[in-house]
Legacy VTK file of the C-alpha trace (Angstrom):
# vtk DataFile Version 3.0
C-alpha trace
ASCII
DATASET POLYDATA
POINTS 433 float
-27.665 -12.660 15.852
-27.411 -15.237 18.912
-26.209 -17.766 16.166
-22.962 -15.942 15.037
-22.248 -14.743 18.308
-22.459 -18.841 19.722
-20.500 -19.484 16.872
-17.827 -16.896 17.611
-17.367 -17.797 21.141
-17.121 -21.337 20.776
-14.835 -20.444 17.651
-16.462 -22.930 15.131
-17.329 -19.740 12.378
-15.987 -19.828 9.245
-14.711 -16.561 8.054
-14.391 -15.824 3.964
-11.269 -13.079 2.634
-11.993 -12.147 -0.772
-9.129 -10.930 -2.244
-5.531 -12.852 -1.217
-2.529 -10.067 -0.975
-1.101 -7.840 0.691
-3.842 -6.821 3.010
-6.121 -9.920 3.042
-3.588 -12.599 2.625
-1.884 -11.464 6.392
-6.147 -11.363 7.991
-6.535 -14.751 7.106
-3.351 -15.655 8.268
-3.792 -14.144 11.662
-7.675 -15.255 11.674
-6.334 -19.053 10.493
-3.682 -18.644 13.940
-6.160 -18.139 16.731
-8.084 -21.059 15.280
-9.956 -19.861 13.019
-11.587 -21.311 10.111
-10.700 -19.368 6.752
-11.753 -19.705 3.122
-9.406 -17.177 1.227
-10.844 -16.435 -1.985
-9.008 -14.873 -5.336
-9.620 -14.361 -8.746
-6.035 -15.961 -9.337
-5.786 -19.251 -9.869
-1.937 -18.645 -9.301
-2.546 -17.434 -5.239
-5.358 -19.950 -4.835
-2.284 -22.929 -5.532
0.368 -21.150 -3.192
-1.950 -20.623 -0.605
-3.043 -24.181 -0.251
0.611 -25.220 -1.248
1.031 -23.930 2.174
3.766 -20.934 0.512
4.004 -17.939 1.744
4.012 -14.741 -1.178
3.851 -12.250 1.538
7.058 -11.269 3.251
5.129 -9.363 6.045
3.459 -12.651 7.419
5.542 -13.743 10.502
7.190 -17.262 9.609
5.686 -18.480 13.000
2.201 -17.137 12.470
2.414 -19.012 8.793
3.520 -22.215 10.494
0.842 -22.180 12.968
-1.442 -21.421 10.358
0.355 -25.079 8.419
0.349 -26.947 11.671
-3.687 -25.974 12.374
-4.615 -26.632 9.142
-7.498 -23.798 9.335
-6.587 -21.693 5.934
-7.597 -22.853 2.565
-7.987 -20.583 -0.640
-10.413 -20.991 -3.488
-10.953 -19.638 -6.852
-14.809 -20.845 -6.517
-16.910 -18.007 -4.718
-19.962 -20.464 -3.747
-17.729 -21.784 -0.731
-19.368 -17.768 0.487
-22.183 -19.844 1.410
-20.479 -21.427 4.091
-19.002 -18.483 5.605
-20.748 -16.906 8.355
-17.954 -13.601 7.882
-16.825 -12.124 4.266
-13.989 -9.421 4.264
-13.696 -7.792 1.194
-9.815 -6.896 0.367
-9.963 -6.269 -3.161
-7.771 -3.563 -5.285
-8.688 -0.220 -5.519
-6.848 1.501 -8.075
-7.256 4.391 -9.662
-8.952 4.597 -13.806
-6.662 6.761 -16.622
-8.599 10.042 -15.377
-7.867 9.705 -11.817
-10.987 8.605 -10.823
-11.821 5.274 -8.369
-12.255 2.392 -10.682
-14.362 0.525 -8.521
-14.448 -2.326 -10.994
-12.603 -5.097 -8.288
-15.289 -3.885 -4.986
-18.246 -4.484 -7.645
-17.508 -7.575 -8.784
-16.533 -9.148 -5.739
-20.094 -7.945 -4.134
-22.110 -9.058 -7.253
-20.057 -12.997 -6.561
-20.475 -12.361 -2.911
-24.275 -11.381 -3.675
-24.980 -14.818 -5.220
-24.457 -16.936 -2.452
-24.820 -14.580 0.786
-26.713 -16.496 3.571
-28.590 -14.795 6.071
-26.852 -14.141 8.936
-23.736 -13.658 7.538
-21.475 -10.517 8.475
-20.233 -8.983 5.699
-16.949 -5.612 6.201
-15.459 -4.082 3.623
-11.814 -3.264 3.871
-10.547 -1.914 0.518
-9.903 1.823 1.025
-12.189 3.669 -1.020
-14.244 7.391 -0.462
-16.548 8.013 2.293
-20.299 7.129 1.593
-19.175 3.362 -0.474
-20.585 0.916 1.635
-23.523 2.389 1.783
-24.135 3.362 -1.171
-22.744 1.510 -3.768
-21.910 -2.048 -1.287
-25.401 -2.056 0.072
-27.075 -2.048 -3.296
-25.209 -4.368 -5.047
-25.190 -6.896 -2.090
-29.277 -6.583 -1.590
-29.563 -6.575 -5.247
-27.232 -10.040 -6.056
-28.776 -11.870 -2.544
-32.433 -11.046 -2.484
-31.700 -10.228 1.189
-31.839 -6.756 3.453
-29.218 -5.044 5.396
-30.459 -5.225 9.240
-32.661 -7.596 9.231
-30.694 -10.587 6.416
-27.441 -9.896 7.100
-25.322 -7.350 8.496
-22.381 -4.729 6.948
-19.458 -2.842 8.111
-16.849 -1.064 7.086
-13.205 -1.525 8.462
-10.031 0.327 7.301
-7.035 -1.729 6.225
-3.794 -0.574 7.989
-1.105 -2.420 6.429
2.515 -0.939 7.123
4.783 -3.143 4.893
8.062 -4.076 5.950
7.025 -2.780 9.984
8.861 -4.947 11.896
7.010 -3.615 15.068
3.407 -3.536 14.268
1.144 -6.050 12.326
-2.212 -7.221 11.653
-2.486 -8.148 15.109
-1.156 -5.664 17.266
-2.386 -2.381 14.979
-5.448 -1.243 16.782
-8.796 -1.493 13.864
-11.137 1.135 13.272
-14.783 -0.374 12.924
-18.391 1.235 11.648
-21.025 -0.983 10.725
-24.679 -0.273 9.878
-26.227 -1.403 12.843
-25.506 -1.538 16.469
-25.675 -5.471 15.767
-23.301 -5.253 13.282
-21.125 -3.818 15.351
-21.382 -6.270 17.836
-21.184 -8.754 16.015
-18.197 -7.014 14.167
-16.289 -6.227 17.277
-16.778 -10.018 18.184
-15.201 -11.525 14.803
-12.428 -9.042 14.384
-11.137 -9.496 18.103
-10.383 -13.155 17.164
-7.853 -11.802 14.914
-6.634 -8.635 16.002
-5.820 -7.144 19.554
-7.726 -3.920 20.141
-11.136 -2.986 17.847
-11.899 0.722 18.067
-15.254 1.451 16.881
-16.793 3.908 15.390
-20.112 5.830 14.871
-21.003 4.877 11.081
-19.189 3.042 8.329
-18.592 6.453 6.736
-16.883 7.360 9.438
-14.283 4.631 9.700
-13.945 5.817 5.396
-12.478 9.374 6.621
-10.628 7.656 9.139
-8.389 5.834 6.440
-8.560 8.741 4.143
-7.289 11.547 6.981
-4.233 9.010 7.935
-3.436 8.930 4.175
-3.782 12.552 3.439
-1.961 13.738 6.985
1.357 11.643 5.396
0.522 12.965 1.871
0.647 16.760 2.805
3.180 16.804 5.323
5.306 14.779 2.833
4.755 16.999 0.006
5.467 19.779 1.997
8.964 18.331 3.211
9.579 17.712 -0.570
8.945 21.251 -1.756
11.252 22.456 1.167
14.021 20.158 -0.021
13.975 21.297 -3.357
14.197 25.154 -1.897
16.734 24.491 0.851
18.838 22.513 -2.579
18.818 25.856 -4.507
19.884 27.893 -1.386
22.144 25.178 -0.769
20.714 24.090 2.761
21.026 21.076 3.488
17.592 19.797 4.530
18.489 16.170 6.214
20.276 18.682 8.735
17.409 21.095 9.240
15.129 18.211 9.771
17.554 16.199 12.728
17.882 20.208 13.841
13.912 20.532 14.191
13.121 17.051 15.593
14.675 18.267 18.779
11.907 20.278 19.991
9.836 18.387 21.897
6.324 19.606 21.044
4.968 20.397 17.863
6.861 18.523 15.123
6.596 15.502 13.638
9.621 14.767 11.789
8.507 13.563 7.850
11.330 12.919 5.183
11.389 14.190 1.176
12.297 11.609 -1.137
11.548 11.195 -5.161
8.000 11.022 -4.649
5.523 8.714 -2.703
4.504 5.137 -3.371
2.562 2.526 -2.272
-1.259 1.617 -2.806
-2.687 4.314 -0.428
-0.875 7.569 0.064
-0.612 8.147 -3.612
-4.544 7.222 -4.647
-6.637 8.068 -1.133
-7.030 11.864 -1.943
-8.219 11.556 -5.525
-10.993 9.042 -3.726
-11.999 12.545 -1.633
-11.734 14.646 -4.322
-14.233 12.336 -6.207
-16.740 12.655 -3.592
-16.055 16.039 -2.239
-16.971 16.644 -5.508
-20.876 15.681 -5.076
-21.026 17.912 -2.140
-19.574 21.071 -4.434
-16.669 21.197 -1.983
-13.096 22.040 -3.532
-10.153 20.488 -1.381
-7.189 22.964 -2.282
-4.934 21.894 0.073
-5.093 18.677 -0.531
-5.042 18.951 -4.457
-1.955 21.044 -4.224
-0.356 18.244 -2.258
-0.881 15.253 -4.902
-0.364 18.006 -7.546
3.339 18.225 -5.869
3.601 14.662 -5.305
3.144 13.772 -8.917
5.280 16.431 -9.879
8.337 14.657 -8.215
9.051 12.478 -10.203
9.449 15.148 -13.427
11.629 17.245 -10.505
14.165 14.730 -9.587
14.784 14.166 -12.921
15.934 17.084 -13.785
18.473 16.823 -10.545
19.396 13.325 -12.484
20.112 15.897 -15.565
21.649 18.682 -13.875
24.169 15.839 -11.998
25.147 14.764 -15.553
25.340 17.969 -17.255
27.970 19.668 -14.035
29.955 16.236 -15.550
29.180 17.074 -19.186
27.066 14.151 -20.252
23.296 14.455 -21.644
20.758 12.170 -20.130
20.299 10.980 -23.955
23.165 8.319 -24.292
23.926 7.834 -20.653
24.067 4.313 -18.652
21.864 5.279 -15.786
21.276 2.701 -13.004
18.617 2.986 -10.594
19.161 1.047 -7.091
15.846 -0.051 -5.671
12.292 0.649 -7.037
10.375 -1.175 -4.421
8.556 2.352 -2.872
9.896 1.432 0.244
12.979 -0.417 2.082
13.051 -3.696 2.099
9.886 -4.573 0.649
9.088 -6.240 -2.960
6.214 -4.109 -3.228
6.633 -1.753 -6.255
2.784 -0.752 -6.625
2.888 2.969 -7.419
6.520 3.221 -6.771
8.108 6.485 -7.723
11.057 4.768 -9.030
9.537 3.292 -11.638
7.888 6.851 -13.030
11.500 8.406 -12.773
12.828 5.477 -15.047
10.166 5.707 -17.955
11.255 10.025 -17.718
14.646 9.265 -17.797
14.105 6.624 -21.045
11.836 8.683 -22.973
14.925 11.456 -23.064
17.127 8.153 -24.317
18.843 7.400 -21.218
20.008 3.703 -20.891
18.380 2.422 -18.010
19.093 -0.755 -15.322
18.022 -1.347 -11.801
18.743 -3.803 -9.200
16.300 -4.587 -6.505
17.443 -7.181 -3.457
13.772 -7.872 -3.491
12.011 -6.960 -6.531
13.308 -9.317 -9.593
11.455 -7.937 -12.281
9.153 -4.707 -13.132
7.516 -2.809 -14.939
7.041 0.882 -15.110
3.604 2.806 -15.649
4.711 3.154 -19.506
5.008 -0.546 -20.319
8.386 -0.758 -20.344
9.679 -3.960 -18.631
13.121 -4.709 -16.536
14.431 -7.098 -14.864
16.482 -6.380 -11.582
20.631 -6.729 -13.005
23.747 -7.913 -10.367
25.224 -5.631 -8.611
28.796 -5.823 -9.346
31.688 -3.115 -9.533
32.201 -3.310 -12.799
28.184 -2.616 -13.707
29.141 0.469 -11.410
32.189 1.626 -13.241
30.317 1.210 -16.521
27.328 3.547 -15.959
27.303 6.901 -16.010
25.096 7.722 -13.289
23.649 5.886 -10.143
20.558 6.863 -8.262
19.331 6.043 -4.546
15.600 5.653 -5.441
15.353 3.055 -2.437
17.261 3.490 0.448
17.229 -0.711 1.274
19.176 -1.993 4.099
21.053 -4.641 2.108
23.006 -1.823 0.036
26.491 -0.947 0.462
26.565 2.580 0.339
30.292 2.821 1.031
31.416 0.230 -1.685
28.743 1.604 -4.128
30.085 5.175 -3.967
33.694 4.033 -4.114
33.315 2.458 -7.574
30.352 4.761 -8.867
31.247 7.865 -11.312
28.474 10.191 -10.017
25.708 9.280 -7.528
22.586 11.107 -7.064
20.965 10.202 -4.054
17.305 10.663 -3.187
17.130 9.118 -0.051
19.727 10.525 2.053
21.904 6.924 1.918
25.019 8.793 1.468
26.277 10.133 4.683
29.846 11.502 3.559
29.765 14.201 1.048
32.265 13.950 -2.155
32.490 15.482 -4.726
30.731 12.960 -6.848
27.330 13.384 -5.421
24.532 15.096 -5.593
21.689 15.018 -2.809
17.743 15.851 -3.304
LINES 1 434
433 0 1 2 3 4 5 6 7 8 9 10 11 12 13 14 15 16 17 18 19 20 21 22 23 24 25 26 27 28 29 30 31 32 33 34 35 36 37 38 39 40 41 42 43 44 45 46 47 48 49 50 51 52 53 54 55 56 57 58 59 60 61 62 63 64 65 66 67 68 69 70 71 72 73 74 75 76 77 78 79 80 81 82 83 84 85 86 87 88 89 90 91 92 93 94 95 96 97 98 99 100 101 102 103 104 105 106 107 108 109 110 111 112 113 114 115 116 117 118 119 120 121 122 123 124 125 126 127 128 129 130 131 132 133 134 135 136 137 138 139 140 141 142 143 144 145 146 147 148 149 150 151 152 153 154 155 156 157 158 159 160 161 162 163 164 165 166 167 168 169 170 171 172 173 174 175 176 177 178 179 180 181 182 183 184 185 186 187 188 189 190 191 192 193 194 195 196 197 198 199 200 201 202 203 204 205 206 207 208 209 210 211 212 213 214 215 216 217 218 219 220 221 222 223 224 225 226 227 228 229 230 231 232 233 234 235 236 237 238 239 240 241 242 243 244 245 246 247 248 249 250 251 252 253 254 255 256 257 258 259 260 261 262 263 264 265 266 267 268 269 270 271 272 273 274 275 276 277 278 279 280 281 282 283 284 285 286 287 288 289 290 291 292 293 294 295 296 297 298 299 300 301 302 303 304 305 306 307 308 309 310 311 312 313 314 315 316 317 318 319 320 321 322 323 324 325 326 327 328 329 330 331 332 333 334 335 336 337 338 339 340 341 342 343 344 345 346 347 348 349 350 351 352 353 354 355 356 357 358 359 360 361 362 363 364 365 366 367 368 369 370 371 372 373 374 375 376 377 378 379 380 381 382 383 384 385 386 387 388 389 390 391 392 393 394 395 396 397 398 399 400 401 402 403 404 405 406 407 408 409 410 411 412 413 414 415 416 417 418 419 420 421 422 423 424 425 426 427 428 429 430 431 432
């Protein structure tokens, strides 16, 4: 233990992120900025070149922290996972998607413990970051890594687990400045953990127990999950009793106690809002608990998609046109503004609804170029012109980026249906959500 921590305060450790994107590409950055030695590790061979390339494929990495990180010289990336045994720290930032039955495929979190496994030195800190269910690093991590190394927990090396909070496209709060929730195994580990992490990021709040710090990320998820499914339901209410709900929403976020204003759109997207309560489900599960308010939420989230389609095809129909036949052109399917993250975008659901009833469908995305949607069906991102406007039948807000034009595109649209609240003077060509 006195070796690390020497190490750590005279900041000559090496510190190993497996797993190069959205979340562990901007640690390493910010690790690689104070001065800190950093082996990024991915399975592409693609990252691996850009990252040692010195380029950039993350938008949320501040161009001065990536040219300190250049000018230092302290980041380099590797395809080859026996550079682990050189690393006195391994973060684990792998994908943690979800399999075809809603379950955690923890295919990507095995795999990189079995490589890490193979060449784990003792005393080495190993934290796991990828958001998963409460109980996984201890009992599935802790396994695999004692089984691959031939080493114990404690007494070999020591293991932690420490929520990712990634906010892409935040221009206020980053990997540095966003306080971290820590739980390791051991009061060493957390020590030690505390020690690494503070090199990196601002303020380390630690916790109890590495299950512990797996709620944490789960409750922040589920908290934006239920409120937001509950906003949606009440927008598609307040639209039959024609209410407008963007007004009764400014109207309620003027008391000042007791409401936190959250806003309905087509659905919810991203890696984490979308997956984290299937991950409790799984588990809650094993303890023969059923989480009904928390299925009823996702069961409403991925119901939105199906509902604002049928807006799409009421819009149409109060105009006389089918969905089957019509030029429909979706603006944005990044799941947020002014992102190029599509993962689990919402967007991208609506389109392959809205072709499978033999709509004609385009996007255009500022920053996503190309995509494709859950069903296989591939696009890439068209020009925005008004003539493309003129020509379709139907345009839909299902990104409400910055860089759009709301103004022009209304002006030369035939019918808008907007999703995100973009359009701020009614006509009588659009519909809201």
């Amino acid at each position: 233990m006195q070796k690390i921590l020497e190490k750590i305060n005279n900041n000559t450790l090496r510190v190993g992120i497996v797993g190069l994107g959205y979340v562990g590409l901007p640690l390493a950055a910010s690790f690689a900025a104070a001065g800190i030695r950093v082996t990024g590790f991915d399975v592409s061979e693609t990252k691996v070149a850009k990252v040692n390339a010195g380029n950039n494929y993350i938008l949320d990495i501040r161009p001065e922290q990536w040219s300190k990180v250049q000018e230092l010289k302290t980041l380099t990336a590797s395809a080859d996972f026996a550079a682990i045994a050189q690393c006195d720290a391994v973060i684990i930032c792998v994908p943690t998607p979800l399999d075809l039955f809603h379950k955690p495929d923890m295919r990507f979190i095995e795999s990189a413990c079995r490589e890490i496994g193979k060449y784990l030195q003792r005393g080495t800190f190993v934290s796991l970051e990828s958001t998963t269910y409460p109980t996984t690093t201890e009992h599935f991590v802790l396994p695999l890594l004692e089984e691959a190394s031939g080493l114990k927990q404690g007494t070999d090396f020591w293991l932690a687990f420490s929520p990712e909070r990634v906010d892409p496209g935040n221009k206020i709060y980053d990997t540095r400045n966003t306080p971290k929730v820590l739980g390791a195994m051991t009061q060493a580990g957390l020590t030690i953990g505390k020690a690494i992490y503070s090199k990196a990021i601002d303020h380390i709040y630690a916790v109890s127990s590495p299950r512990v710090a797996e709620m944490v990320k789960i409750l922040e998820n589920t908290y934006r999950l239920v409120n937001i499914s509950l906003i949606n339901e009440m927008a598609l209410l307040s639209g039959k009793m024609d209410i407008d709900i963007w007004e009764v929403i400014e109207a309620a976020k003027t008391k000042p106690y007791g409401f936190q204003a959250f806003y309905p759109g087509p659905g919810i997207g991203g890696h984490c809002i979308p997956l984290d309560p299937f991950y409790l489900e799984y588990i809650a599960k094993k303890f023969n608990f059923d989480l009904t308010m928390i299925h009823t939420a996702g069961h409403i989230d991925m119901l939105m998609p199906h509902r604002v389609t049928i807006k799409i095809s009421t819009a149409l129909n109060r105009h006389k046109k089918p969905i089957n036949g019509s030029k429909i052109l979706f603006l944005g399917v990044a799941y947020k503004p002014d992102i190029d993250d599509e993962r689990e975008s919402p967007a991208l659901k609506i389109m392959d609804i809205v072709a499978g009833k033999g709509g004609e469908v385009l996007y255009h995305d500022p920053f996503v170029p190309t995509c494709t949607t859950p069903g296989g069906r591939g696009y890439s991102s068209v020009a925005l012109t008004s003539e493309l406007l003129q020509s379709c039948d139907c345009v839909v807000f299902t990104t409400n980026h910055s860089a759009f034009d709301v103004d022009w595109i209304v002006e030369h649209s035939q019918l808008v249906v907007d999703l995100r609240n973009a359009v701020k003077v009614g006509s009588d060509k659009v519909y809201k959500l």
